[in-house]
BADREN-234195 format. One record per atom (N, C-alpha, C, O): residue in one letter; x, y, z; residue number from 1; atom name. Coordinates in Angstrom, 3 decimals. Example, Ala and Ser with C-alpha at 12.3 -4.5 7.8 and 13.67 -1.06 7.14 Angstrom:
<rs>
<r residu="a" x="13.190" y="-5.690" z="7.800" num="1" atome="N"/>
<r residu="a" x="12.300" y="-4.500" z="7.800" num="1" atome="CA"/>
<r residu="a" x="13.200" y="-3.300" z="7.800" num="1" atome="C"/>
<r residu="a" x="14.236" y="-3.319" z="8.465" num="1" atome="O"/>
<r residu="s" x="12.850" y="-2.250" z="7.080" num="2" atome="N"/>
<r residu="s" x="13.670" y="-1.060" z="7.140" num="2" atome="CA"/>
<r residu="s" x="12.900" y="0.030" z="7.870" num="2" atome="C"/>
<r residu="s" x="13.409" y="1.138" z="8.039" num="2" atome="O"/>
</rs>
This chain:
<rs>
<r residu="x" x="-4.005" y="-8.070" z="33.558" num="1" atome="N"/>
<r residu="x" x="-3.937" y="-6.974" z="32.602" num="1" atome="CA"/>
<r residu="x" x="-5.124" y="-7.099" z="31.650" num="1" atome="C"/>
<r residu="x" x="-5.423" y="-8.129" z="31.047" num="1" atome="O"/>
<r residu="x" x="-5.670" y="-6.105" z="31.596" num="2" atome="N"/>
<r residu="x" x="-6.808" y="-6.107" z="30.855" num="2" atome="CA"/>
<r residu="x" x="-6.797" y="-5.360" z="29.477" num="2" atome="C"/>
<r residu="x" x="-6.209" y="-4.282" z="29.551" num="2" atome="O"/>
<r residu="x" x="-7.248" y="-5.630" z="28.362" num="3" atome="N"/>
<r residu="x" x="-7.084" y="-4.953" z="27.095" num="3" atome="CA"/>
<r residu="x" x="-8.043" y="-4.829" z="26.177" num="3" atome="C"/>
<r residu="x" x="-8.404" y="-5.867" z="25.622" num="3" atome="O"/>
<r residu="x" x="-8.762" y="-3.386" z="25.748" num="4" atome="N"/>
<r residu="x" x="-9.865" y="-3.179" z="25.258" num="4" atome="CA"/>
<r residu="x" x="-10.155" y="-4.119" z="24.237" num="4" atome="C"/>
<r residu="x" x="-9.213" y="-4.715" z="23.714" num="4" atome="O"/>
<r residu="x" x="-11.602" y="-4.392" z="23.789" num="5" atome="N"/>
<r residu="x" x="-11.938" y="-5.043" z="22.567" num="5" atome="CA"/>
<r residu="x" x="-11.735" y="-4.298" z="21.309" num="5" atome="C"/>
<r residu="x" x="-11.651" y="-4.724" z="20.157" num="5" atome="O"/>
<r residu="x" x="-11.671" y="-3.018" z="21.803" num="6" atome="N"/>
<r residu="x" x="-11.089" y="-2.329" z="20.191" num="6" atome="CA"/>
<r residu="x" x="-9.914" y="-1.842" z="19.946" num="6" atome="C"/>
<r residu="x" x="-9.636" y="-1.033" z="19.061" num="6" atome="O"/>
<r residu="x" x="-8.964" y="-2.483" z="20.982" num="7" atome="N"/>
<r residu="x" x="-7.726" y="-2.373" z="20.670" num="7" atome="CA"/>
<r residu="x" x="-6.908" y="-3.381" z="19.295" num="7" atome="C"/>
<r residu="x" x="-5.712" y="-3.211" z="19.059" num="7" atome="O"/>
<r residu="x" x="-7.607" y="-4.220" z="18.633" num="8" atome="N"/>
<r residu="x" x="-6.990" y="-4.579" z="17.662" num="8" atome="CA"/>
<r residu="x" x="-8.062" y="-3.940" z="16.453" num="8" atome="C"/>
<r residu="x" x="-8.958" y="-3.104" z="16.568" num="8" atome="O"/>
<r residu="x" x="-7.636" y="-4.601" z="15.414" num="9" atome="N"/>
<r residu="x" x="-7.871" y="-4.401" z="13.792" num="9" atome="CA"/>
<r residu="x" x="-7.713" y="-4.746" z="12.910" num="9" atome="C"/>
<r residu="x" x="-6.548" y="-4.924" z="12.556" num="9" atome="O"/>
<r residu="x" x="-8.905" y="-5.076" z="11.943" num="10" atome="N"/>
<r residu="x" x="-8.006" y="-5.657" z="10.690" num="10" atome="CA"/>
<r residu="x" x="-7.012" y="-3.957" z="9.880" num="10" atome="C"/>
<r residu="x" x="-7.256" y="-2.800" z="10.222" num="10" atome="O"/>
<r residu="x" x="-6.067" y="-4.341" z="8.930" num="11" atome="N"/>
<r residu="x" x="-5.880" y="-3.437" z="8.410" num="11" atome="CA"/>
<r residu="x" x="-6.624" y="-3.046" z="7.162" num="11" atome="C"/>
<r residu="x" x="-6.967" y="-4.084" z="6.597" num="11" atome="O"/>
<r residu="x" x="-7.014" y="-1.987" z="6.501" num="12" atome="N"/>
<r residu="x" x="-7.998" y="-1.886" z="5.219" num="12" atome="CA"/>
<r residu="x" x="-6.571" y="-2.003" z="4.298" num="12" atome="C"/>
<r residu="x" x="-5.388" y="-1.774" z="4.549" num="12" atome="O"/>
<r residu="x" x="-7.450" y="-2.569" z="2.870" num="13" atome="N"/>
<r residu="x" x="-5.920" y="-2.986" z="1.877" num="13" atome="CA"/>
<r residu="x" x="-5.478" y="-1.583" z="1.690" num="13" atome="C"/>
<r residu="x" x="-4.260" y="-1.704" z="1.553" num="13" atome="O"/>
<r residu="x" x="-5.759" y="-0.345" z="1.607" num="14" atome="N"/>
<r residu="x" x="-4.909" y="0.817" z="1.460" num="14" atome="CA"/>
<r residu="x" x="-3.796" y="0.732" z="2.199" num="14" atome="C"/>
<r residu="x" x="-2.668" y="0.718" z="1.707" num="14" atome="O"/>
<r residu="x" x="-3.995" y="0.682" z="3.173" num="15" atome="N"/>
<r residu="x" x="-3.138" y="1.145" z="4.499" num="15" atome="CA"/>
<r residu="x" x="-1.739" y="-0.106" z="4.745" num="15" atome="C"/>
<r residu="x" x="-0.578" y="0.116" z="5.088" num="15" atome="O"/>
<r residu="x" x="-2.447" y="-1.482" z="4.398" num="16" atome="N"/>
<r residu="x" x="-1.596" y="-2.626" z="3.776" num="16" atome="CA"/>
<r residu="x" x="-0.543" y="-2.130" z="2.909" num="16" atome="C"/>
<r residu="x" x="0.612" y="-1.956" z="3.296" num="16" atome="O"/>
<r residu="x" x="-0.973" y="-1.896" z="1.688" num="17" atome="N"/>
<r residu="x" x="-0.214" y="-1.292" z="0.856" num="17" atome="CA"/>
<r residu="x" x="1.005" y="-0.220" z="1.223" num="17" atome="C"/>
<r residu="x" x="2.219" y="-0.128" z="1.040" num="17" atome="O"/>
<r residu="x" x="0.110" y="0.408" z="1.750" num="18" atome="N"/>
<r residu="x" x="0.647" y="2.186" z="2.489" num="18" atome="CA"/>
<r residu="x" x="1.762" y="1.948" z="2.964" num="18" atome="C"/>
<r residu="x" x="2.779" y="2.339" z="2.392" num="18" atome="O"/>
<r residu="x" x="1.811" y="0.960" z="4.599" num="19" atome="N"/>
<r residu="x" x="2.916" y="0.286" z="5.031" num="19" atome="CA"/>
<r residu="x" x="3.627" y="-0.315" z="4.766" num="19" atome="C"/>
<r residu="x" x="4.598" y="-0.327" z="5.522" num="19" atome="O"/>
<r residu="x" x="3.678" y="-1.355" z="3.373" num="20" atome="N"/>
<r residu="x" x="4.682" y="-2.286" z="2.725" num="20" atome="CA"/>
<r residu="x" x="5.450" y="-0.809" z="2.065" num="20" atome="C"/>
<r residu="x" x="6.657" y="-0.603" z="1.939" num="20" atome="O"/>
<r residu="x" x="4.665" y="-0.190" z="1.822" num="21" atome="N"/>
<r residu="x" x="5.957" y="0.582" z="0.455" num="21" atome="CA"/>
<r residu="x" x="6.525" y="1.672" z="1.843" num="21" atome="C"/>
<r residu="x" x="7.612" y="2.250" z="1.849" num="21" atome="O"/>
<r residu="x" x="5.637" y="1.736" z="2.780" num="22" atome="N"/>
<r residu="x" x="7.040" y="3.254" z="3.423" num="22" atome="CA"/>
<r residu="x" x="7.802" y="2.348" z="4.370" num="22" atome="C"/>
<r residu="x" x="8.587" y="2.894" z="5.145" num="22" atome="O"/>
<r residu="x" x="7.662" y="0.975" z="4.402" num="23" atome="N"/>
<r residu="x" x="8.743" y="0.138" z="5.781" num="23" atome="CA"/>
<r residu="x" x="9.835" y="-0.579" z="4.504" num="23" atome="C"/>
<r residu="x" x="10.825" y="-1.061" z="5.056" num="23" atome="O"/>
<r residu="x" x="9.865" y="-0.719" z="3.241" num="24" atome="N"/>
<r residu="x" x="10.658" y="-0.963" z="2.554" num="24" atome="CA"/>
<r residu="x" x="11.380" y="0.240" z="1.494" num="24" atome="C"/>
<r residu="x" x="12.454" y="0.162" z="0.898" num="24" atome="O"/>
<r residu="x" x="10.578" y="1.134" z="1.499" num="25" atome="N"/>
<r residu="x" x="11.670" y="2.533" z="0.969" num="25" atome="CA"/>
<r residu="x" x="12.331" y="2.923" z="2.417" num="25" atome="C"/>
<r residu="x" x="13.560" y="2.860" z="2.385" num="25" atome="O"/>
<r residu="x" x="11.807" y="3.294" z="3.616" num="26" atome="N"/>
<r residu="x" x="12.366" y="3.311" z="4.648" num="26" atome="CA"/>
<r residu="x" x="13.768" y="2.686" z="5.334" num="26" atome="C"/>
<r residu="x" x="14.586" y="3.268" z="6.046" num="26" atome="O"/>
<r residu="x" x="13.752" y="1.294" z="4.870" num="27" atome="N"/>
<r residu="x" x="14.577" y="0.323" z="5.049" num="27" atome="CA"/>
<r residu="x" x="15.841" y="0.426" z="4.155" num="27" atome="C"/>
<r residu="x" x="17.012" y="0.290" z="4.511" num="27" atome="O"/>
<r residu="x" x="15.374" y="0.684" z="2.967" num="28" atome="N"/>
<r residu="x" x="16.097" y="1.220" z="2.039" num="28" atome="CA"/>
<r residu="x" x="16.728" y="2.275" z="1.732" num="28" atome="C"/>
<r residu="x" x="17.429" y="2.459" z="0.737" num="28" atome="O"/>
<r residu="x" x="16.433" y="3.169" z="2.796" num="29" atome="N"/>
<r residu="x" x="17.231" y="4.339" z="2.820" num="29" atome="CA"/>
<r residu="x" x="16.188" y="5.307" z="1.507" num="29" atome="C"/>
<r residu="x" x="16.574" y="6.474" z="1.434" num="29" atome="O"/>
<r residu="x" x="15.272" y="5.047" z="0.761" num="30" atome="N"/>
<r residu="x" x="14.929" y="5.712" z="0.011" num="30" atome="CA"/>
<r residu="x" x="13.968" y="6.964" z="0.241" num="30" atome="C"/>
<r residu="x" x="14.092" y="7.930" z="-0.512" num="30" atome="O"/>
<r residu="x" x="13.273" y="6.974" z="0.981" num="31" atome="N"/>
<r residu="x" x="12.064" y="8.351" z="1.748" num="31" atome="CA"/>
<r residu="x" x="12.831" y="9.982" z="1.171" num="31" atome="C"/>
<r residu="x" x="12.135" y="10.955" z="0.881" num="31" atome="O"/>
<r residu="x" x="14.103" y="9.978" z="1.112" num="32" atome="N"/>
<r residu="x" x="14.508" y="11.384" z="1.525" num="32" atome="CA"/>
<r residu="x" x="14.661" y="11.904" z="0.108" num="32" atome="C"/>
<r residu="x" x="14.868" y="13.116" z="0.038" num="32" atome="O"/>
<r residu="x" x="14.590" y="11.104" z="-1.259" num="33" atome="N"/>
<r residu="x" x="14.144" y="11.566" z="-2.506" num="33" atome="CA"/>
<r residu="x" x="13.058" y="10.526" z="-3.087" num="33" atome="C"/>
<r residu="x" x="13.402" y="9.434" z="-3.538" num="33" atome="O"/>
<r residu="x" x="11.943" y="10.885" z="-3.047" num="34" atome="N"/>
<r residu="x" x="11.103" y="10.394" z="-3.191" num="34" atome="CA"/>
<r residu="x" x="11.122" y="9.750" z="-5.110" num="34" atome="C"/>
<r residu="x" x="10.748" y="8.641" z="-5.494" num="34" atome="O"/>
<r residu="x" x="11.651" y="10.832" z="-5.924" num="35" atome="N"/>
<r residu="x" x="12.246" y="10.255" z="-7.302" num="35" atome="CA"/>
<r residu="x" x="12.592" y="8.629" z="-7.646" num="35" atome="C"/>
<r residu="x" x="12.295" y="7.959" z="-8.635" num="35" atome="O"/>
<r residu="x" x="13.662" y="8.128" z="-5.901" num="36" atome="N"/>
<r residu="x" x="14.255" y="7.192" z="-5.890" num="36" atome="CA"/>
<r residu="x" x="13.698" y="5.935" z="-5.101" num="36" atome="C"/>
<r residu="x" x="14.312" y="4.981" z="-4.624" num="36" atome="O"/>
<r residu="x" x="12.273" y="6.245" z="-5.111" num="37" atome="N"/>
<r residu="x" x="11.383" y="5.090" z="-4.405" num="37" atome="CA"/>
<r residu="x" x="11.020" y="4.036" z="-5.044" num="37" atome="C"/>
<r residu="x" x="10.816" y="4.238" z="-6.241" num="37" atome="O"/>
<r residu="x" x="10.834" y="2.776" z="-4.611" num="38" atome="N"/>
<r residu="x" x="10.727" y="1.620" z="-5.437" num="38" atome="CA"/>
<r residu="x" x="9.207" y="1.291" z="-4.886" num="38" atome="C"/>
<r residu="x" x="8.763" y="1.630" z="-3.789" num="38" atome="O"/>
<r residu="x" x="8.509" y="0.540" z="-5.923" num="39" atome="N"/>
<r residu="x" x="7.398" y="-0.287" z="-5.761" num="39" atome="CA"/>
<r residu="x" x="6.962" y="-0.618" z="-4.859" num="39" atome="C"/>
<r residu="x" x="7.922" y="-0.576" z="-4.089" num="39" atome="O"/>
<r residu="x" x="6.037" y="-0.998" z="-4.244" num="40" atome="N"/>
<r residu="x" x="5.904" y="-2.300" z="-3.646" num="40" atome="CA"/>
<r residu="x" x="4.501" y="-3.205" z="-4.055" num="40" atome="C"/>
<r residu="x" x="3.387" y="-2.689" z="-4.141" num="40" atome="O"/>
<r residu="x" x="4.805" y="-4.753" z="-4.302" num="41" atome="N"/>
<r residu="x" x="3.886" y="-5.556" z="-4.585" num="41" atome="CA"/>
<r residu="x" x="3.907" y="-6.219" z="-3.296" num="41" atome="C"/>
<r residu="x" x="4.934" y="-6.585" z="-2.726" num="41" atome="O"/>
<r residu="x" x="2.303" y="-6.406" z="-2.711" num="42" atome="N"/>
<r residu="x" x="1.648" y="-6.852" z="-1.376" num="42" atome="CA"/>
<r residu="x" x="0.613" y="-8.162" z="-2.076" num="42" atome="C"/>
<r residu="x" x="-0.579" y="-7.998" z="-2.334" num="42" atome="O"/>
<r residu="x" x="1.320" y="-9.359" z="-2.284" num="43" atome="N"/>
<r residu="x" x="0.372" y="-10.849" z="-2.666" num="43" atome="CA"/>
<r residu="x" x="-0.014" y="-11.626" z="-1.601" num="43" atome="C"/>
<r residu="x" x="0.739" y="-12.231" z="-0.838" num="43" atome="O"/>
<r residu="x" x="-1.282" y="-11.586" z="-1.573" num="44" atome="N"/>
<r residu="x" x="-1.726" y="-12.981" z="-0.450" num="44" atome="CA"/>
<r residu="x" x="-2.885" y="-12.306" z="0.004" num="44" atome="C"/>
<r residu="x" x="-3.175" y="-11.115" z="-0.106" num="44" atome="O"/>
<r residu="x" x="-3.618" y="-13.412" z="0.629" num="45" atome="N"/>
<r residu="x" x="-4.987" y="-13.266" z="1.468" num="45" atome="CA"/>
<r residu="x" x="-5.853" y="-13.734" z="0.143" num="45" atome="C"/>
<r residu="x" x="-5.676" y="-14.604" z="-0.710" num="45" atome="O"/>
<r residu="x" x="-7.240" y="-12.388" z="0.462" num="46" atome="N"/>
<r residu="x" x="-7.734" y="-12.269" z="-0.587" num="46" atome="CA"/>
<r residu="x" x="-7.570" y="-10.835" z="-1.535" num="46" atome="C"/>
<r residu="x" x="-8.222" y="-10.448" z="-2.504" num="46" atome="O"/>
<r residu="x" x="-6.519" y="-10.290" z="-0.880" num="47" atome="N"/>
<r residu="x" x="-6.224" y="-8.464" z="-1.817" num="47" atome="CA"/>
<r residu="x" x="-4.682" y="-8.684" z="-2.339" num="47" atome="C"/>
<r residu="x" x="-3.806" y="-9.392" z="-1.843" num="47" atome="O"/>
<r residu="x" x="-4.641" y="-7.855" z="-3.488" num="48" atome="N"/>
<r residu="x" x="-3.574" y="-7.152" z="-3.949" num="48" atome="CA"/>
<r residu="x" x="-2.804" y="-5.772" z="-3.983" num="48" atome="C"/>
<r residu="x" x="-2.914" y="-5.094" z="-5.005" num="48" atome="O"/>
<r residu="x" x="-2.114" y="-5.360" z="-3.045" num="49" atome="N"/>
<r residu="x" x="-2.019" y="-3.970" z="-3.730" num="49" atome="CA"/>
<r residu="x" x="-0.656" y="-3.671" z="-4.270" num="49" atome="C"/>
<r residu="x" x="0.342" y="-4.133" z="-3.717" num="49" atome="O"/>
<r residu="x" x="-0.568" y="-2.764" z="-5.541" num="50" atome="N"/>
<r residu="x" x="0.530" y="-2.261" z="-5.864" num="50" atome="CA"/>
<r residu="x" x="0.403" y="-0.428" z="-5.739" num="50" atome="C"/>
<r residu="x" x="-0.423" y="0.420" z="-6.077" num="50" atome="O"/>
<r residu="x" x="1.990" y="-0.445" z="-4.921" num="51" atome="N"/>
<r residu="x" x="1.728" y="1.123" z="-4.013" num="51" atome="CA"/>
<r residu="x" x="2.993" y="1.342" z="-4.753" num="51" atome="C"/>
<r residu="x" x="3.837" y="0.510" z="-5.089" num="51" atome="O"/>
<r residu="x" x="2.951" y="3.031" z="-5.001" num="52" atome="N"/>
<r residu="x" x="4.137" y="3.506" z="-6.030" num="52" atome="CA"/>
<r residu="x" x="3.951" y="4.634" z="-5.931" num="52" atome="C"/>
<r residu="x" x="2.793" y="4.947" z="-5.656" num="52" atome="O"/>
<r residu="x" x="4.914" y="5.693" z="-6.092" num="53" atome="N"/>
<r residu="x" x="4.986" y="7.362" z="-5.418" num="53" atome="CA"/>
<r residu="x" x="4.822" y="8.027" z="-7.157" num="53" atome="C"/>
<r residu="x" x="5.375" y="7.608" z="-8.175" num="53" atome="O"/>
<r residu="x" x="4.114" y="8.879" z="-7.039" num="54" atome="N"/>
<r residu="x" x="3.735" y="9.645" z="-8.324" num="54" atome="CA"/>
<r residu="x" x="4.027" y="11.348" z="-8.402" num="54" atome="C"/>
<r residu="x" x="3.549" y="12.159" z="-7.609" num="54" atome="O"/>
<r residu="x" x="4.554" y="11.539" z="-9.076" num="55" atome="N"/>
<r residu="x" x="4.390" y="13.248" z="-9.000" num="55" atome="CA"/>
<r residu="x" x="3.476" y="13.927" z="-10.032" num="55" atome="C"/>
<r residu="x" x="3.255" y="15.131" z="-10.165" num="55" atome="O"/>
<r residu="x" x="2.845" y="12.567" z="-10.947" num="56" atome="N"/>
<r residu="x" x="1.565" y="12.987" z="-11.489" num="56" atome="CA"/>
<r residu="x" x="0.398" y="13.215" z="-10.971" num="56" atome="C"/>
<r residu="x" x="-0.307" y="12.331" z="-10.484" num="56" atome="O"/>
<r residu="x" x="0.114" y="14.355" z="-11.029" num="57" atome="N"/>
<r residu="x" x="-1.451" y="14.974" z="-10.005" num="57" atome="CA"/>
<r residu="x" x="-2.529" y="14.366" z="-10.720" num="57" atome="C"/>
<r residu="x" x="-3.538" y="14.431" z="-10.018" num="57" atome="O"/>
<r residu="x" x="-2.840" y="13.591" z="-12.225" num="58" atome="N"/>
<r residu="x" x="-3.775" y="13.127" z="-12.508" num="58" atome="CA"/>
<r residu="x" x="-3.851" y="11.690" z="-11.881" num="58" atome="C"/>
<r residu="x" x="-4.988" y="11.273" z="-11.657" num="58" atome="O"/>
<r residu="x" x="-2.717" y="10.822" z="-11.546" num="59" atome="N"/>
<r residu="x" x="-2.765" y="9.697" z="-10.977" num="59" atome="CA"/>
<r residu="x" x="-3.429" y="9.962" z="-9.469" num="59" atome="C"/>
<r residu="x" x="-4.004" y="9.059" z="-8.862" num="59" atome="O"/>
<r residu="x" x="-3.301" y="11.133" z="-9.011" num="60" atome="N"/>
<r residu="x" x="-3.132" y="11.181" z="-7.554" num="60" atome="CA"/>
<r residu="x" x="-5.392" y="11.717" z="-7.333" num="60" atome="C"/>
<r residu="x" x="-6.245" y="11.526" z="-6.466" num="60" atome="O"/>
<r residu="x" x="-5.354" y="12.283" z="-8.481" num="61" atome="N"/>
<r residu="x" x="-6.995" y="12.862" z="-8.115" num="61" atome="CA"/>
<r residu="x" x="-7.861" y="11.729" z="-7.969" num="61" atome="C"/>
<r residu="x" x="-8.920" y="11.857" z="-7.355" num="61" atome="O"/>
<r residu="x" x="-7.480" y="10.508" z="-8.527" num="62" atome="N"/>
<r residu="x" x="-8.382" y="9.647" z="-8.632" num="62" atome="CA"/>
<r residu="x" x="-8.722" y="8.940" z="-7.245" num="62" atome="C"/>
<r residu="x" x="-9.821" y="8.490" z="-6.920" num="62" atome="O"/>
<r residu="x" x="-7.581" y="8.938" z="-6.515" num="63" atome="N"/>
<r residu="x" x="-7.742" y="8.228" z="-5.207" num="63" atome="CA"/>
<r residu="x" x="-7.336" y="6.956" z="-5.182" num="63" atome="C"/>
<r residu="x" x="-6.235" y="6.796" z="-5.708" num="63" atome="O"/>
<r residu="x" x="-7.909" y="5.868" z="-4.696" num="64" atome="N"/>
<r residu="x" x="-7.701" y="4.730" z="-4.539" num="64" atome="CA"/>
<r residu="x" x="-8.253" y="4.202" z="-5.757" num="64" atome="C"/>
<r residu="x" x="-9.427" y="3.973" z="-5.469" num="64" atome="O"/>
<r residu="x" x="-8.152" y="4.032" z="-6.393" num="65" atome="N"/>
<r residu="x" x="-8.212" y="3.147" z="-8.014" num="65" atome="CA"/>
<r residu="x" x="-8.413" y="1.659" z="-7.936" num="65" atome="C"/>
<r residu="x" x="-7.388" y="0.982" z="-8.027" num="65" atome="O"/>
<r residu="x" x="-9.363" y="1.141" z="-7.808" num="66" atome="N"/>
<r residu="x" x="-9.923" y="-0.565" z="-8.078" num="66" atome="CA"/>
<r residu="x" x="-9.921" y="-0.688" z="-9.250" num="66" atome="C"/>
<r residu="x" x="-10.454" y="0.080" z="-10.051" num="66" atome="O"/>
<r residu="x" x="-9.221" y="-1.833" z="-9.530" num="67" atome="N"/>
<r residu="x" x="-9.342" y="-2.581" z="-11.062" num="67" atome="CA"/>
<r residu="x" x="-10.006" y="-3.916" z="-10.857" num="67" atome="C"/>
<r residu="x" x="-9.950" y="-4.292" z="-9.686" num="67" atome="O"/>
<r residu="x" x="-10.407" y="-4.451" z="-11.400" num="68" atome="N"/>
<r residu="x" x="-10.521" y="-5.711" z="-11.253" num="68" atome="CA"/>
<r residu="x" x="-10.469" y="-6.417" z="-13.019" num="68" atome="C"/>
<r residu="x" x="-10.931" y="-5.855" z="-14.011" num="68" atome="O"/>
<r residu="x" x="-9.857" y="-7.600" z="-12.987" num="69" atome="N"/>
<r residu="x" x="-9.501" y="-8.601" z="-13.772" num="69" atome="CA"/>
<r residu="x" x="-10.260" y="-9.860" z="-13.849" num="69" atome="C"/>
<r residu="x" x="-10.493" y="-10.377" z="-12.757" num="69" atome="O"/>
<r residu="x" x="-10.677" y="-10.439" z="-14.843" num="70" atome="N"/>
<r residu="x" x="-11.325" y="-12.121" z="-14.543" num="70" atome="CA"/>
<r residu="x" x="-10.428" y="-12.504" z="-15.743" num="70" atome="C"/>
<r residu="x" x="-10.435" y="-12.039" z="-16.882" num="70" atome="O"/>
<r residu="x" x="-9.727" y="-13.378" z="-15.252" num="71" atome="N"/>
<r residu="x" x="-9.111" y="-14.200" z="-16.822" num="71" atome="CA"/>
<r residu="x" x="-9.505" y="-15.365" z="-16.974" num="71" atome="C"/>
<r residu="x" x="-8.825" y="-16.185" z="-17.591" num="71" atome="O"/>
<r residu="x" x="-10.895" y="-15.708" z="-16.341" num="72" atome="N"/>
<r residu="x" x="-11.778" y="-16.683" z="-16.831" num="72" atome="CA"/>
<r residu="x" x="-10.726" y="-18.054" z="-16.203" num="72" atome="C"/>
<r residu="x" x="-10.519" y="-19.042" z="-16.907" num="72" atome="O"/>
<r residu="x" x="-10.264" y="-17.942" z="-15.106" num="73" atome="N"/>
<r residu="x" x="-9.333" y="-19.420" z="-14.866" num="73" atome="CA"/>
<r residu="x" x="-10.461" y="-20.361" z="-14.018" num="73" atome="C"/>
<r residu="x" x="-10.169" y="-21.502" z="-13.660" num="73" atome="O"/>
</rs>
């Protein structure tokens, strides 16, 4: 059996994110009011993401939003 070289992938941290929060609102029964969706925090590697459902259109124009932090440790 043979299997292309571009059949795998890393995932990009959006899409990381993307999938932790719709396989645990999913799981949760939560998708079908979106009001009642919970968080999700994604720790480890070298990324962070925190993914969260908004019905604010100014949160949403910005896109993917990078912060970055140094607390000098």
């Amino acid at each position: 059996m043979s299997v292309a070289t571009d059949a795998v992938s890393m995932l990009a941290d959006q899409d990381e994110g993307l999938y932790a929060w719709y396989t645990v609102n999913f799981l949760l029964d939560r998708l079908h009011n979106i009001s009642e969706s919970i968080a999700t925090l994604d720790l480890g590697g070298g990324s962070t993401q925190v993914t969260f459902s908004t019905a604010d259109v100014n949160t949403l124009v910005g896109g993917c939003v990078l912060k970055s932090f140094n607390y000098g440790l």
